[in-house]
C-alpha positions in Angstrom: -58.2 -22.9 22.0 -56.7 -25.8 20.5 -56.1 -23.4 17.2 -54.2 -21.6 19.5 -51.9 -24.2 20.9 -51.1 -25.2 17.4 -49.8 -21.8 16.2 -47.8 -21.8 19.6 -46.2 -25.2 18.7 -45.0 -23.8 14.8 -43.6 -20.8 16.7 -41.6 -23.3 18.9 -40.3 -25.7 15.7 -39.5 -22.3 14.0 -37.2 -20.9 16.5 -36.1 -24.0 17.3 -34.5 -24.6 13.7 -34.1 -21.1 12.9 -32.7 -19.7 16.2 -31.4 -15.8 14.4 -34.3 -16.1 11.9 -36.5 -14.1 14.5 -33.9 -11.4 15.8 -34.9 -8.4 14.8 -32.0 -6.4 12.3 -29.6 -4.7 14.6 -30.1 -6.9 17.9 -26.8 -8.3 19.1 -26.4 -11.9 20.5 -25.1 -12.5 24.3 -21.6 -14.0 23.8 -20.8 -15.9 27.1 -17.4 -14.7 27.3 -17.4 -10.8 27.1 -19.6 -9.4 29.4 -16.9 -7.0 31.2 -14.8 -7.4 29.0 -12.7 -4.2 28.1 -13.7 -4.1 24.7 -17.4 -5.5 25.1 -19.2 -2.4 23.4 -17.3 -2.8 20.6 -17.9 -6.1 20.1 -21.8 -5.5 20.2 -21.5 -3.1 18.1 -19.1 -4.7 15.7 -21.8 -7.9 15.6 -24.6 -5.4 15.1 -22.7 -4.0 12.1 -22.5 -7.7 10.9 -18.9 -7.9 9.8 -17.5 -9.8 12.5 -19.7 -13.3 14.5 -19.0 -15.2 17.4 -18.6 -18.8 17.8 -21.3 -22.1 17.6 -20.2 -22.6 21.4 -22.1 -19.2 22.1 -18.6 -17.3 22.9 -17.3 -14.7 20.6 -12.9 -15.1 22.1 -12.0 -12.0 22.2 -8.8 -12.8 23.5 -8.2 -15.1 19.8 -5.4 -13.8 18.2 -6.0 -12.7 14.3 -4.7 -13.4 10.7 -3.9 -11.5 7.9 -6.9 -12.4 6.0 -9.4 -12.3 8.9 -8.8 -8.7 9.3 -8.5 -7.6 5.7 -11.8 -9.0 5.7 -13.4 -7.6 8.6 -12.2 -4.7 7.6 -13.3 -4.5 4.4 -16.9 -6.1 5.5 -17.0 -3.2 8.0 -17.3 -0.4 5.1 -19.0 -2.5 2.6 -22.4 -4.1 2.0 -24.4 -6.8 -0.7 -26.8 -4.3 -3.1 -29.6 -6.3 -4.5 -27.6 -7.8 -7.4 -25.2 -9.6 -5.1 -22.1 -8.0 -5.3 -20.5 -6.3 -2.1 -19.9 -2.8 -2.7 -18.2 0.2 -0.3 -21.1 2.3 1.9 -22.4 5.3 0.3 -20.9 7.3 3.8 -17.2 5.9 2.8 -17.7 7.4 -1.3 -18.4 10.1 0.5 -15.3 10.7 1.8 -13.3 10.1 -1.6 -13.4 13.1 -4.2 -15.8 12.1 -6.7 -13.4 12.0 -9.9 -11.8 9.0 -7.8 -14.7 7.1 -6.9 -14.0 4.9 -9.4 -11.2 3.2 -7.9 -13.6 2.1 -5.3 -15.4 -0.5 -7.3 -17.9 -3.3 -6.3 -16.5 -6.8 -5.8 -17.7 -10.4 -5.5 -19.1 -11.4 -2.2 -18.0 -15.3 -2.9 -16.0 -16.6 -5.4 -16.9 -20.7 -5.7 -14.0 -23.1 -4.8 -11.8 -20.7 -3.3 -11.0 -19.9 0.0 -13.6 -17.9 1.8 -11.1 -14.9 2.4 -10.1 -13.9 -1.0 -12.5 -11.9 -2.6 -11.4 -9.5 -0.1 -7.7 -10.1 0.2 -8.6 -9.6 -3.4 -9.6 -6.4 -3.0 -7.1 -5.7 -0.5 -4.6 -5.9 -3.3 -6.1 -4.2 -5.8 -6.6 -1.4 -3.4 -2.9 -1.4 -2.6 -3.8 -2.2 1.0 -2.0 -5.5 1.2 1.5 -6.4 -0.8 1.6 -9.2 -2.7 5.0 -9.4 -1.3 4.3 -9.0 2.1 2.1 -12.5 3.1 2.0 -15.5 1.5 -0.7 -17.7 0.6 -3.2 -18.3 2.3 -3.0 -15.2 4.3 -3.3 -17.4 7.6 -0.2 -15.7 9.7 -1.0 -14.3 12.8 -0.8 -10.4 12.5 1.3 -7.6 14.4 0.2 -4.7 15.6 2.8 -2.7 13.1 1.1 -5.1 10.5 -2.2 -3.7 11.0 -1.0 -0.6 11.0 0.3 -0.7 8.1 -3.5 -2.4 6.6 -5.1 0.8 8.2 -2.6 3.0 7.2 -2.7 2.5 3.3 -6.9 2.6 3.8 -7.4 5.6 4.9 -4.8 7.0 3.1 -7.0 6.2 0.0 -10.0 8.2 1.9 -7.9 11.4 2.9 -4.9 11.4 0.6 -2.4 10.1 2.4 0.4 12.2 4.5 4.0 13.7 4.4 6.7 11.5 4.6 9.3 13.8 6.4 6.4 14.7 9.3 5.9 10.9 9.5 9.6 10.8 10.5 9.6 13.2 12.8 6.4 11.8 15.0 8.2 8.1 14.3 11.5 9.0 15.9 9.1 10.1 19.2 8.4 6.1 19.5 10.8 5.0 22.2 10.9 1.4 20.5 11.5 2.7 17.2 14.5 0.7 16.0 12.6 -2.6 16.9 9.4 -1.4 14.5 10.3 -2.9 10.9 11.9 -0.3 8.8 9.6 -0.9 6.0 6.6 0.0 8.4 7.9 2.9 10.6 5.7 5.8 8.4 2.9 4.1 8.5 2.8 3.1 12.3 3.8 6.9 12.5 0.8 7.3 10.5 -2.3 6.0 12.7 -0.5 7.3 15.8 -1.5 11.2 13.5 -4.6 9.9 12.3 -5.5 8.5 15.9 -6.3 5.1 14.6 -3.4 3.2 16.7 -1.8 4.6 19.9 1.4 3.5 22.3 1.5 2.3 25.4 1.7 4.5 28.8 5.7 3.3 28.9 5.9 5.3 25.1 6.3 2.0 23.3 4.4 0.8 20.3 5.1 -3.3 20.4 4.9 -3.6 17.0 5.9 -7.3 17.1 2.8 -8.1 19.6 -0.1 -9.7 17.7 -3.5 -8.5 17.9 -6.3 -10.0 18.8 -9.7 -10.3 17.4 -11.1 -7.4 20.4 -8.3 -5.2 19.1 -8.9 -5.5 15.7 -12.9 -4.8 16.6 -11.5 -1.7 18.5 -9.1 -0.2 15.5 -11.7 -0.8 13.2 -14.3 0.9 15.3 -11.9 3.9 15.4 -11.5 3.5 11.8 -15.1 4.1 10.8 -16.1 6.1 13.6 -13.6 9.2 13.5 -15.4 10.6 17.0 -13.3 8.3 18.7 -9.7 8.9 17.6 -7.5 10.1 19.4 -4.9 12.3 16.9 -1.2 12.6 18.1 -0.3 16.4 17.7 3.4 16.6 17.3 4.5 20.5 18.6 6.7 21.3 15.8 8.2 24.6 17.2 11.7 24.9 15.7 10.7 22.8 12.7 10.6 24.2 9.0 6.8 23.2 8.4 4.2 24.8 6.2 0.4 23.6 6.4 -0.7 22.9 1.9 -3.3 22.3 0.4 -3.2 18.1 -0.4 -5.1 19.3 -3.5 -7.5 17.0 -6.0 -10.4 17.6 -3.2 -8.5 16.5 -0.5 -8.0 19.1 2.5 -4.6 20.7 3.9 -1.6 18.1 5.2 1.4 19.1 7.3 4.7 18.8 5.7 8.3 19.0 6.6 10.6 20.0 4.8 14.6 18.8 5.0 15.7 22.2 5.8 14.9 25.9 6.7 16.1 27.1 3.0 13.6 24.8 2.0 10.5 25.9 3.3 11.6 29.7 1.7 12.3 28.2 -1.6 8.7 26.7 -1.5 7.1 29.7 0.6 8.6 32.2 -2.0 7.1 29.8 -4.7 3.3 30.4 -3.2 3.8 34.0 -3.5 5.5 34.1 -7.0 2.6 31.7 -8.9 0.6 35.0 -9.4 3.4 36.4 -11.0 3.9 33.6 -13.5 2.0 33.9 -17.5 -1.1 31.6 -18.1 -2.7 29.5 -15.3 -1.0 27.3 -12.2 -1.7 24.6 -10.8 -0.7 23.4 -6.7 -0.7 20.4 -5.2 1.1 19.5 -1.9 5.1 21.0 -2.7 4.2 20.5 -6.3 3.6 23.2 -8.7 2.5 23.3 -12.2 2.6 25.8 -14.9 0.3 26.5 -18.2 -0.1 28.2 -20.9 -3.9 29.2 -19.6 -6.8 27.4 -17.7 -7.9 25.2 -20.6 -4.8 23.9 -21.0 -4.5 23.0 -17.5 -8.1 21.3 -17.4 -7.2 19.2 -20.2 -4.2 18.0 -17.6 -6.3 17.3 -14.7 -8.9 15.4 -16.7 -5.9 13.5 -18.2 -4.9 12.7 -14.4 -7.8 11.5 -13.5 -9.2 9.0 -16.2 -8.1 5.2 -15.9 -7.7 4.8 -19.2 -5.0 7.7 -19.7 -3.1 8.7 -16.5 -0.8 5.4 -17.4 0.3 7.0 -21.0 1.9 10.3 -19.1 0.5 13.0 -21.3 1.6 16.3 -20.3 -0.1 19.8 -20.9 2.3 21.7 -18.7 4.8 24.1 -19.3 7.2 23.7 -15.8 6.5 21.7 -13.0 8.4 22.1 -9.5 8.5 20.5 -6.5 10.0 20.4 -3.3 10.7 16.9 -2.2 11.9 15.6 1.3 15.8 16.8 0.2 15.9 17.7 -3.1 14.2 20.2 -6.1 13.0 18.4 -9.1 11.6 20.4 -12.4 10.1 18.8 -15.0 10.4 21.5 -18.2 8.6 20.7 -21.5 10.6 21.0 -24.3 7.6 21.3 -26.8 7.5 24.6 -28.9 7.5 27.7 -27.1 6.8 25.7 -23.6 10.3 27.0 -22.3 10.4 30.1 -23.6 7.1 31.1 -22.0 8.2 30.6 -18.5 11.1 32.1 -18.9 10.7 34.2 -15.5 8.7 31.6 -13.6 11.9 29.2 -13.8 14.7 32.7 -13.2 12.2 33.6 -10.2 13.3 30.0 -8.9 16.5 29.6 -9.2 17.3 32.7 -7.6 15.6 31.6 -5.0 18.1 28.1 -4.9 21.2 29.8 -6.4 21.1 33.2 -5.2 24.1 34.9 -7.1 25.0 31.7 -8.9 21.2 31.9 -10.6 22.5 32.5 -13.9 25.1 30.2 -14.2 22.7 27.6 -13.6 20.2 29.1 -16.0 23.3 28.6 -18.7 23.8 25.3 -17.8 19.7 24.5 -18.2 19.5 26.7 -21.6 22.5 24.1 -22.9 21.3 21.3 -21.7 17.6 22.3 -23.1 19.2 22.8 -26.7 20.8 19.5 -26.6 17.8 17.5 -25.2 15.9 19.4 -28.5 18.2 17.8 -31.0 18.0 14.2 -29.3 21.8 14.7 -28.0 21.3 15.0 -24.2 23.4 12.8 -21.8 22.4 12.5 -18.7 24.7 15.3 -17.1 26.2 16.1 -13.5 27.1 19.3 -12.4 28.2 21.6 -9.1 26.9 25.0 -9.4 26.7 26.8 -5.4 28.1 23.8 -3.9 24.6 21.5 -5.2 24.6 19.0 -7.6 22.3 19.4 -10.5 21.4 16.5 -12.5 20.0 16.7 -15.9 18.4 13.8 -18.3 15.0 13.4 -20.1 12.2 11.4 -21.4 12.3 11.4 -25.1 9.3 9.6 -25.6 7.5 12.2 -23.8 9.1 15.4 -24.7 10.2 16.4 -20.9 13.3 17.3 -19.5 14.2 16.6 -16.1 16.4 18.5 -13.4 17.2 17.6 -9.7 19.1 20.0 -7.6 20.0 19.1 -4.2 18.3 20.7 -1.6 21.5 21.5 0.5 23.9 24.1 -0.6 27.0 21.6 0.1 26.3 18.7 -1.6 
């Protein structure tokens, strides 16, 4: 009996010094202040999760308004966790969603750094991930944040999951915002972008608020929906009437929308699907970008280049062409290495009469000229009108490419 009563007592100092040590992994704590609140299962879940706490007053404020650096790092505590050596690292269901050849951006990063402020090993992060600007916040990351802020956080961090979006579709679902002009100009494609993604949506009135701040239930709530793709809601834009084409984002991402600045546009690029199997060697399509070999090796030893750390920076190329189809404009890169020009001799005719039509040839002359001059090192960066477009040639040297832009529209 009286053994009995003494065990019963060290129970009693034991959760009396240690009140969590006895709640079992995944049990939430009451918070006084959220029961019926609109975002309360969030909350639960965001505490079970463990990136987010409440208060020592036993009330979580839901209503608190957030900074900068308190939702970087919920966010990043949200998709990452300690391993056993004591460095945080991102959740093996996030690598998951990354291509493998680029799971090495997503590195492991100090849980604490000693002396500094608890925040910065993941505005840290945040940086090096290119989800933050050094520009945009200044030390110590303690301003209140707007909702087109966060959108811009949630934005860039998915983008690094899913390979980002097209800019000119972006536009076209931004310009549906009714408050628009008062969303900073800087942040329009990437509000834009969690309305797609589902991430961040308006207001019944059709407004966004961007200049609103956000509290720390909203933030639980967008970063629920962040994690938790079940319960976005994706904007669907219905782009009858617009030149579209659904690609391939390539490098083991899936298939993006993008639209293009005009109808002759979309041809040029649908007419360069079908001609790829046309062209010598092996090709290579990514987005509105194309690239042309001399044979599959050759264009392996590109890709591999592209993806290590320790060479994409020097710009080696292994390609003979490359096209693409920007947002108003045609840009080739063409190799001027032995025989690289010659070889796709047809591939690069096939395309410019595509663009020039009956003009094609002069503006082959005009590239053949400006190729033999960039060979002997005596290339000026050149303007010319062929067809009404402008046609802009110049070159790396250093890298043995010559570059050509040709304006997308046939009068300027």
């Amino acid at each position: 009996m009286k053994k009995g009563i003494i065990i019963c007592i060290v129970l009693s100092l034991i959760l009396a010094v240690f009140p969590q040590a006895m709640v079992a992994e995944g049990e939430t704590k009451s918070f006084s202040d959220i029961k019926g609140h609109w975002a309360e299962s969030a909350i639960q879940n965001a505490v079970k999760d463990g990136y987010v706490t409440g208060f020592p007053d036993g009330t979580f404020k839901p209503n608190k308004t957030v900074t900068a650096a308190e939702f970087v790092t919920m966010l990043l505590k949200s998709v990452t966790f300690v391993n056993e050596e004591g460095y945080r690292e991102y959740r093996p269901e996030v690598m998951a969603q990354v291509p493998e050849h680029f799971r090495d951006s997503f590195m492991w990063f100090y849980n604490t750094l000693p002396g500094k402020p608890w925040y910065q090993p993941f505005t840290d992060e945040a940086l090096r991930q290119f989800i933050i600007r050094d520009w945009e916040y200044e030390e110590p990351f303690n301003e209140v944040l707007t909702r087109e802020k966060a959108a811009s956080i949630i934005n860039r961090y998915i983008g690094k999951l899913d390979g980002g979006m097209d800019e000119n579709y972006a536009k076209e679902v931004a310009a549906t915002i009714k408050d628009q002009n008062r969303i900073t100009s800087g942040r329009q494609i990437d509000v834009a972008g969690v309305y797609i993604r589902g991430v961040m949506n308006g207001y019944t009135d059709g407004t966004f608020g961007g200049k609103r701040e956000i509290t720390r239930a909203e933030s639980i709530s967008l970063i629920e929906r962040v994690n938790r793709p079940e319960k976005r809601k994706p904007y669907k834009m219905d782009l009858s009437g617009y030149p579209y084409s659904i690609v391939p984002t390539g490098e083991g991402y899936g298939d993006r929308i993008v639209v293009f600045g005009n109808w002759e546009m979309k041809q040029v690029h649908d007419q360069l699907v079908k001609d790829m199997a046309l062209s010598p060697g092996a090709y290579e399509r990514y987005v509105t970008n194309f690239a042309f070999y001399e044979n599959e090796e050759v264009k392996q030893r590109q890709i591999n280049t592209r993806r290590q750390p320790e060479t994409w920076w020097e710009r080696k190329h292994y390609y003979d062409l490359g096209i693409a189809v920007g947002l108003n404009s045609y840009s080739l890169s063409i190799s001027s290495m032995e025989g690289r020009y010659e070889r796709q001799n047809e591939t690069l005719n096939r395309f410019l009469s595509s663009v020039f039509k009956d003009k094609a040839g002069e503006a082959r002359k005009f590239l053949d000229d400006s190729m033999a001059k960039y060979k002997a090192n005596n290339l000026k960066e050149t303007v010319k009108v062929i067809g009404g477009r402008e046609i802009i040639v110049g070159g790396y040297p250093d890298i043995s490419v010559m570059v050509v832009g040709i304006s997308g529209y046939a009068d300027r």
